[in-house]
C-alpha positions as CSV (number, residue, x, y, z in Angstrom):
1,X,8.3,-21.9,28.0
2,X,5.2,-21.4,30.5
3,X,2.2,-19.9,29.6
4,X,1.0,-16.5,31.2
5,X,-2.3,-17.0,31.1
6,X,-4.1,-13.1,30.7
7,X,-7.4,-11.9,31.5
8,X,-7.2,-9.3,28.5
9,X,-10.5,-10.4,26.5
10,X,-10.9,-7.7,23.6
11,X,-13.6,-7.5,21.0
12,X,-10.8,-7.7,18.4
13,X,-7.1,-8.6,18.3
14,X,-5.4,-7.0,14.9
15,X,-1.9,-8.3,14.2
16,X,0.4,-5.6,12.7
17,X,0.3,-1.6,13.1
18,X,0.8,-0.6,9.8
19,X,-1.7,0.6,6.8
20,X,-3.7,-2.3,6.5
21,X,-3.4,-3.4,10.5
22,X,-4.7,0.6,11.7
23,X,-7.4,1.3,9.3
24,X,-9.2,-1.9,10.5
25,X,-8.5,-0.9,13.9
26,X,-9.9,2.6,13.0
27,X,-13.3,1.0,11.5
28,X,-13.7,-1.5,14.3
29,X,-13.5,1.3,16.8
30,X,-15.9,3.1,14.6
31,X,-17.9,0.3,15.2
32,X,-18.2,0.5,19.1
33,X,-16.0,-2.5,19.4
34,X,-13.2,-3.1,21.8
35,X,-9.7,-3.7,19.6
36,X,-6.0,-4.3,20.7
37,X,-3.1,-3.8,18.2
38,X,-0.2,-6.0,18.5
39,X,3.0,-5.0,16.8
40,X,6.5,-6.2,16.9
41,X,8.3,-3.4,16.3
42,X,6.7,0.2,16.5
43,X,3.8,1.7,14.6
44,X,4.7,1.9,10.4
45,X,7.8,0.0,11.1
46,X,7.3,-2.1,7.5
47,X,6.2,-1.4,4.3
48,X,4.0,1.3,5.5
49,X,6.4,3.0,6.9
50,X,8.1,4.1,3.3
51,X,8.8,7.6,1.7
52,X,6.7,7.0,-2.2
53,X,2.9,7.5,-0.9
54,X,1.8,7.4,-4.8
55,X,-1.9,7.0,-5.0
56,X,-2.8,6.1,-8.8
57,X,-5.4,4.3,-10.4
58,X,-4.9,1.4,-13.1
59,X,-5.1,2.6,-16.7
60,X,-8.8,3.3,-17.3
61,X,-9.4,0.7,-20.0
62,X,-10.2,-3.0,-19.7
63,X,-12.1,-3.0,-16.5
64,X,-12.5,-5.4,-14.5
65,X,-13.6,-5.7,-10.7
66,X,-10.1,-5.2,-9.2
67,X,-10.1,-1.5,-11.7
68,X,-13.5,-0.9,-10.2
69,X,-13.0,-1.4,-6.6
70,X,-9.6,0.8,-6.8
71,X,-12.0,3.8,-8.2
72,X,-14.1,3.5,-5.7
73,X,-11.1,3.3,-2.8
74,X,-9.1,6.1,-4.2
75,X,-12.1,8.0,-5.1
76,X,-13.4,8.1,-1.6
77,X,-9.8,8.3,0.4
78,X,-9.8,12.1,0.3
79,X,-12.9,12.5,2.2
80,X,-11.8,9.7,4.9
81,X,-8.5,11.1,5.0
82,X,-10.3,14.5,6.3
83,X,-12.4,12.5,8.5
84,X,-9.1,10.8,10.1
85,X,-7.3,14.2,10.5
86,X,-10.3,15.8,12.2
87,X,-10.3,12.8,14.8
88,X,-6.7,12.6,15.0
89,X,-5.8,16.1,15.2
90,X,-2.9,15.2,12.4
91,X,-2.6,16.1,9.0
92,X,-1.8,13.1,6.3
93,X,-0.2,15.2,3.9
94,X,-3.1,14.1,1.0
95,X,-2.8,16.4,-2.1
96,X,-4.9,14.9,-5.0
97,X,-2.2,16.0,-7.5
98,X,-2.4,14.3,-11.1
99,X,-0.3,12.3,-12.9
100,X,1.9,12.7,-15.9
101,X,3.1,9.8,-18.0
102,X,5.5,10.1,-20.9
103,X,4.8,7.8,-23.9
104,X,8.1,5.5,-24.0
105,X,7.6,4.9,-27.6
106,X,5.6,5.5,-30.7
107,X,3.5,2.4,-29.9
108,X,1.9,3.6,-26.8
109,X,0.3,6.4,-28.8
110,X,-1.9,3.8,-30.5
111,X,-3.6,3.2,-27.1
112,X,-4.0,6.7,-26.3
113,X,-7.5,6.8,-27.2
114,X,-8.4,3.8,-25.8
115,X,-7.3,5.5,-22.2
116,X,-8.9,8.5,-23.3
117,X,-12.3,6.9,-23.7
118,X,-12.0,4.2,-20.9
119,X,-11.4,7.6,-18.4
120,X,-14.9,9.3,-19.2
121,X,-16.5,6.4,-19.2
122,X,-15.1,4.5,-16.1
123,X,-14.3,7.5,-13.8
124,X,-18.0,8.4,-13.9
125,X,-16.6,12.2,-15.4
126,X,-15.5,13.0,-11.9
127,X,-11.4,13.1,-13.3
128,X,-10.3,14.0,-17.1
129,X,-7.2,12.2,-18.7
130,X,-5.6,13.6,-21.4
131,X,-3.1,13.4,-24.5
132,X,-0.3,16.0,-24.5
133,X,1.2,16.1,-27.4
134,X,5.4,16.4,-28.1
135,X,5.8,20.1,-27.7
136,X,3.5,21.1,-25.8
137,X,3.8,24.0,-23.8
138,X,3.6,21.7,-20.5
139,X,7.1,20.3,-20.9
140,X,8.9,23.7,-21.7
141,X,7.1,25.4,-18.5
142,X,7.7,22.9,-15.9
143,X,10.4,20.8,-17.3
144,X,8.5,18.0,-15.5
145,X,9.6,16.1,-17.1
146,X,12.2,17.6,-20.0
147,X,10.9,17.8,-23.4
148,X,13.3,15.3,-25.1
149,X,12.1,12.9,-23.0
150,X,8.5,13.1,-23.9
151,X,9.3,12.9,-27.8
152,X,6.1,10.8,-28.1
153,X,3.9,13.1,-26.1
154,X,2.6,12.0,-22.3
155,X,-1.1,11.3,-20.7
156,X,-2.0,13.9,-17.9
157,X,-4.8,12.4,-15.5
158,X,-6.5,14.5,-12.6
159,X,-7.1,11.5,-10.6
160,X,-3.7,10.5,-9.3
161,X,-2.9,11.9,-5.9
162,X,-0.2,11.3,-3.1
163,X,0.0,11.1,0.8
164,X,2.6,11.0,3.5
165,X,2.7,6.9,4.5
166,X,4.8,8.3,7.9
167,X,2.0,11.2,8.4
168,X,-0.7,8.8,7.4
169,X,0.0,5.6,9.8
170,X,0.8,8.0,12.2
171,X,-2.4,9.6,12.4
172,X,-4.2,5.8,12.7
173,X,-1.9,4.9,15.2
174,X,-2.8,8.1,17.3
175,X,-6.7,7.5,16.4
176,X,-6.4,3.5,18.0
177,X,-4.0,5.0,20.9
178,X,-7.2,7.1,22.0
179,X,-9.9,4.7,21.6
180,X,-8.4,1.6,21.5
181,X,-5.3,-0.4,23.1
182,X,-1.7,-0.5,20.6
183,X,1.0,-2.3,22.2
184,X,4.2,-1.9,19.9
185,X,7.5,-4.2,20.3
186,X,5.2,-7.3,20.9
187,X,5.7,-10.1,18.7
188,X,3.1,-12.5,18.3
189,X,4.1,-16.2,18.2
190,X,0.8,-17.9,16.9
191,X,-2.6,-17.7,16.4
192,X,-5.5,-20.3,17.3
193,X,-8.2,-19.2,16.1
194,X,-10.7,-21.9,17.4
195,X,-10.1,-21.1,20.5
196,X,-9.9,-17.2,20.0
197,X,-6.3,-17.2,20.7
198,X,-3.5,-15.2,20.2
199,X,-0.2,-16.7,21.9
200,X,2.7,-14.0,22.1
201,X,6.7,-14.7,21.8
202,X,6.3,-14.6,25.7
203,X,4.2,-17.3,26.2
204,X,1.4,-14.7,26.9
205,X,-2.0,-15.9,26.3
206,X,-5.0,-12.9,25.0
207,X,-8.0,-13.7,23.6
208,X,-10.5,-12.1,21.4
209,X,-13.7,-12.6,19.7
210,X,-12.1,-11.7,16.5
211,X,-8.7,-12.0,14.8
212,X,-7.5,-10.3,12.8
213,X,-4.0,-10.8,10.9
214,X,-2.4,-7.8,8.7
215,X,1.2,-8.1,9.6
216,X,2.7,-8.2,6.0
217,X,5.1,-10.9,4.9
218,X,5.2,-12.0,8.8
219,X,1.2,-13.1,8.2
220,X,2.7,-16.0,5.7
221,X,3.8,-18.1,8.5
222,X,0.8,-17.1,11.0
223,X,-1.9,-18.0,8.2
224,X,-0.5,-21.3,6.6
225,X,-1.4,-23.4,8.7
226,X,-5.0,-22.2,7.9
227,X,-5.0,-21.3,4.5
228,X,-1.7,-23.0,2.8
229,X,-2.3,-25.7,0.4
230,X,-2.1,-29.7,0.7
231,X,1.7,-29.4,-0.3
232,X,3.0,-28.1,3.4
233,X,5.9,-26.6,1.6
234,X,4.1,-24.7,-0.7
235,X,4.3,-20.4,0.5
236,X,1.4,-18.6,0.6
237,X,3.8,-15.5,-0.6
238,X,7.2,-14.0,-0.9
239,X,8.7,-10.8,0.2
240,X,9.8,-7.9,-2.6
241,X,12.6,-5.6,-1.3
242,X,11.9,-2.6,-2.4
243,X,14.0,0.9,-2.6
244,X,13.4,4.4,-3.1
245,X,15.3,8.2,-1.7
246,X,13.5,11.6,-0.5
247,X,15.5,14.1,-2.2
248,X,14.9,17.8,-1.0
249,X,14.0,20.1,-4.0
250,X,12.2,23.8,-3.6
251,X,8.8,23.0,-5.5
252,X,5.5,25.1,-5.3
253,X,3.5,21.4,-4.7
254,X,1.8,22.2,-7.5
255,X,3.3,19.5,-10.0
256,X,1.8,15.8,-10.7
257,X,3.3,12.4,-10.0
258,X,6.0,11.9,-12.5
259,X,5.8,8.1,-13.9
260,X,8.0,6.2,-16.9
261,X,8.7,2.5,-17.2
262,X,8.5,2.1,-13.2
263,X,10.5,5.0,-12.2
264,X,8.1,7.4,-10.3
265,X,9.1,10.7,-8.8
266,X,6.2,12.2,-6.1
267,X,6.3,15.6,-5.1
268,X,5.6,16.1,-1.4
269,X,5.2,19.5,0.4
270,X,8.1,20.7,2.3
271,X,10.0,21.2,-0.2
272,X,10.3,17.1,-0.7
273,X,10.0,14.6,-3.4
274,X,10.5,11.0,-3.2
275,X,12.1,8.7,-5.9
276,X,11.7,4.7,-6.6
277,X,11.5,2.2,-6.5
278,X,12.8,-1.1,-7.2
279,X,11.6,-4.2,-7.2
280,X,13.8,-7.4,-6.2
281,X,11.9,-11.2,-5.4
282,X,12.9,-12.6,-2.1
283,X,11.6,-15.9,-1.1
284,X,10.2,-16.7,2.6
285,X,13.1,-18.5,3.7
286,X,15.9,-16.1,2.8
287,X,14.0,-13.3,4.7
288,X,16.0,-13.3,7.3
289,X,19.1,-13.6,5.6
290,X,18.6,-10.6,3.1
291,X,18.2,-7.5,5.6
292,X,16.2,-4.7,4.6
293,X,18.6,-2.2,4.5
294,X,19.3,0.1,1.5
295,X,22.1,-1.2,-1.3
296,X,23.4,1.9,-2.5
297,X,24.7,0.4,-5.8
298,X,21.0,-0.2,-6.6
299,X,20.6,3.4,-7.5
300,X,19.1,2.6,-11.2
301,X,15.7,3.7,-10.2
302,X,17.3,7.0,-9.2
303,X,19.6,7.5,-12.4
304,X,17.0,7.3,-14.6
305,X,14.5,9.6,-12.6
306,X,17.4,12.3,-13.0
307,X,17.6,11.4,-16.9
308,X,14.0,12.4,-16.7
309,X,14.0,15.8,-15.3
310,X,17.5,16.5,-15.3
311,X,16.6,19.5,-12.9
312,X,16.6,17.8,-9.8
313,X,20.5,16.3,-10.4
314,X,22.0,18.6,-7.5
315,X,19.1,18.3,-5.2
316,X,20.2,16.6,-2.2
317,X,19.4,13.3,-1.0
318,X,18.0,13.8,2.7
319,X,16.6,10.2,2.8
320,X,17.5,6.4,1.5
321,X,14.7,3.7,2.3
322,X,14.2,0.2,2.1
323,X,11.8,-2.0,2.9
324,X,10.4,-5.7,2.4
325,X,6.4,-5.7,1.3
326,X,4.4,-9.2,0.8
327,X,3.6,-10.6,-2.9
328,X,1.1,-13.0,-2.7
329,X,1.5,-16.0,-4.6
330,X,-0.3,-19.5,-3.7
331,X,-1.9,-20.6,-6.9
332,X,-5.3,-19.3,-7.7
333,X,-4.5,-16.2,-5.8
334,X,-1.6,-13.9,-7.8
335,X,-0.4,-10.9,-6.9
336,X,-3.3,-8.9,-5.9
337,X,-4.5,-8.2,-1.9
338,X,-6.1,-11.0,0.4
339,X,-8.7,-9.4,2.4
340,X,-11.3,-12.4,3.2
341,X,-12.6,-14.5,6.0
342,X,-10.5,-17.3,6.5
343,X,-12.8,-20.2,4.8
344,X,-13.3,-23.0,8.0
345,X,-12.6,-19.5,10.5
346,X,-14.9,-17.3,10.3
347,X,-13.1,-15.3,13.3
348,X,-9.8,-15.4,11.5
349,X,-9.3,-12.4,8.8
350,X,-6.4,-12.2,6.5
351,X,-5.2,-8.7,5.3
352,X,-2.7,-9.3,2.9
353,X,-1.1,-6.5,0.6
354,X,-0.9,-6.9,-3.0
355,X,2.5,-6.0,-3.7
356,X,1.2,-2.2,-5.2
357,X,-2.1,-1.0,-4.8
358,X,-2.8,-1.7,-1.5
359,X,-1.8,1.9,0.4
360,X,-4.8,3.3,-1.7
361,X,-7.3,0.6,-1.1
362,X,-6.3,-0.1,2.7
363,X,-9.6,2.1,3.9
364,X,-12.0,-1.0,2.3
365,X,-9.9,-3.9,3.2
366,X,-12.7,-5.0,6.0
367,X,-15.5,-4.2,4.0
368,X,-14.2,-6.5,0.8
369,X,-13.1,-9.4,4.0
370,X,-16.7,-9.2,5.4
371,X,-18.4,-9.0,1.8
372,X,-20.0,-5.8,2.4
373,X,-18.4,-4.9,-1.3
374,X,-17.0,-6.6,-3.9
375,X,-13.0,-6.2,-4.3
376,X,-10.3,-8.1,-6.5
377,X,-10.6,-11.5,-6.3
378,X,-13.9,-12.3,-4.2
379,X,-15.1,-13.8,-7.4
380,X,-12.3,-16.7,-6.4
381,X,-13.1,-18.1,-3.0
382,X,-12.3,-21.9,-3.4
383,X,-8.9,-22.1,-1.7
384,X,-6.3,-24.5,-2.7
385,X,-6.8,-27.1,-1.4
């Protein structure tokens, strides 16, 4: 295929227009910089583009840096998540809303106290987490979730909140469309960082002073050959499919995130609430072959949320999504986001998901890649070599 060799020379060149991708775009902008977007499909097309929009914290006890940096994140979003919708003119949908968790079994009562304490002491006394015990008033008021399914009493935290992923992406994507350049359905072939390249499906050649790659379980295959280890075959990450439904239910938005043994239900406004999700393993090379559309007999997640606030059993389903987010996995790395400076490339960024937390923590992925903060796993920057 010939090269089409551009003039296009941009301060920065971000690969992928979903959470991750636009919030760098946003602060890079913010920075006076010139940036161009690249994505394949359209704006919020992957993971981001999902109905759930949960933004909780990690149980307060045992804290760590990973604990500490998520704090931080969520407890700043709200107040960049104004700044956005004042520059965007569009709202995201945030509601910092609580959470309620029902104790599964008798033994989860034993680290009650342990949550208890860990919330005034590492929430700086900004959010309260509490017990409620079986019985309590809560369940036969709200039914949120029924009372005999709460026999061991529930935590209630102030912190927890949720936003629209849809409203949100759209709002960076309409920020970077007015200061900066987004071209969507433009698939990016490879990347050459030592020569500040970016080679498109096309043959099209642009070039940038900074690159910056955030395109999900697509960035695998752009960043091995810079960051994989000695063993060629050895992935960097695997894809999760993941599922979850918007059913439409008349709600005051007042009520919390609902969340049991990995069944969360998240009221929305509108007069929506979205159920999930599942989690199912798919390895690099049967991407392709396992398409992300949604398996209606994988409707556990669903079942049980109905088990749990039997309430919502007529409401009708409006939406069924699924979607395929990265897992990061190369040894020495786990599960948790890659935001770093390529080591050898200091041009070249990764901005990697962690699987869950990264929706919530997306706003500080370039400060943890330029070590202007500390985030998880900065304490482990010897790559595999």
């Amino acid at each position: 295929m010939p090269v089409k060799n551009q003039n296009d020379v941009f301060d920065t060149i971000i690969i992928g227009a979903g959470a991750l991708g636009l919030w760098a775009a946003r602060q890079v902008i913010c920075e006076g910089r010139s940036v161009c977007v690249l994505e394949k499909n359209q704006i919020g097309a992957g993971a981001s583009g999902g109905v759930m929009g949960a933004l909780m914290s990690h149980i307060p006890d045992g804290w760590n840096i990973k604990k500490e940096f998520q704090f931080h994140a969520l407890d700043m979003l709200e107040e960049e998540l104004l700044k956005l919708t004042r520059d965007s003119g569009m709202e995201t949908g945030y509601r910092r809303c609580g959470r309620v968790m029902p104790l599964v079994h008798e033994g989860m009562k034993d680290h009650v106290e342990s949550w208890l304490l860990g919330a005034r002491t590492n929430w700086r006394g900004h959010y309260d987490m509490k017990y409620l015990e079986a019985g309590n008033t809560w369940f036969s008021s709200t039914s949120w979730p029924k009372s005999d399914k709460a026999p061991f009493g529930a935590s209630h935290d102030t912190f927890a909140a949720r936003c629209s992923p849809r409203k949100l992406v759209a709002a960076l994507g309409t920020f970077a469309k007015l200061h900066g350049e987004v071209r969507e359905g433009c698939a990016v072939a490879s990347i050459v960082p030592d020569k500040n390249k970016v080679v498109l499906n096309d043959g099209t050649i642009l070039r940038a002073n900074e690159i910056i790659v955030a395109n999900g379980v697509d960035a695998y295959r752009l960043l091995h050959p810079f960051m994989g280890p000695a063993n060629e075959d050895e992935p960097l990450g695997r894809g999760v499919k993941g599922q979850a439904v918007m059913i439409e239910f008349p709600h005051d938005d007042t009520l919390p995130i609902l969340y049991q043994d990995g069944t969360y239900i998240v009221p929305h406004e509108d007069n929506l609430m979205a159920i999930g999700a599942t989690s199912h393993n798919v390895p690099l090379g049967e991407l392709e072959d396992v398409p992300a559309q949604f398996d209606h007999h994988d409707m556990d997640f669903y079942r049980r949320a109905v088990k749990l606030v039997p309430i919502i059993k007529d409401a009708p389903i409006v939406e069924h999504w699924a979607g395929i987010r990265p897992r990061n996995t190369l040894k020495g790395r786990g599960a948790d986001p890659w935001f770093e400076t390529v080591p050898g490339h200091e041009n070249l960024i990764a901005l990697i998901g962690g699987f869950k937390i990264t929706f919530g923590v997306a706003h500080r992925a370039m400060d943890v890649a330029r070590g202007r903060i500390e985030g998880p796993r900065r304490e482990r920057l010897s790559w595999v070599q």
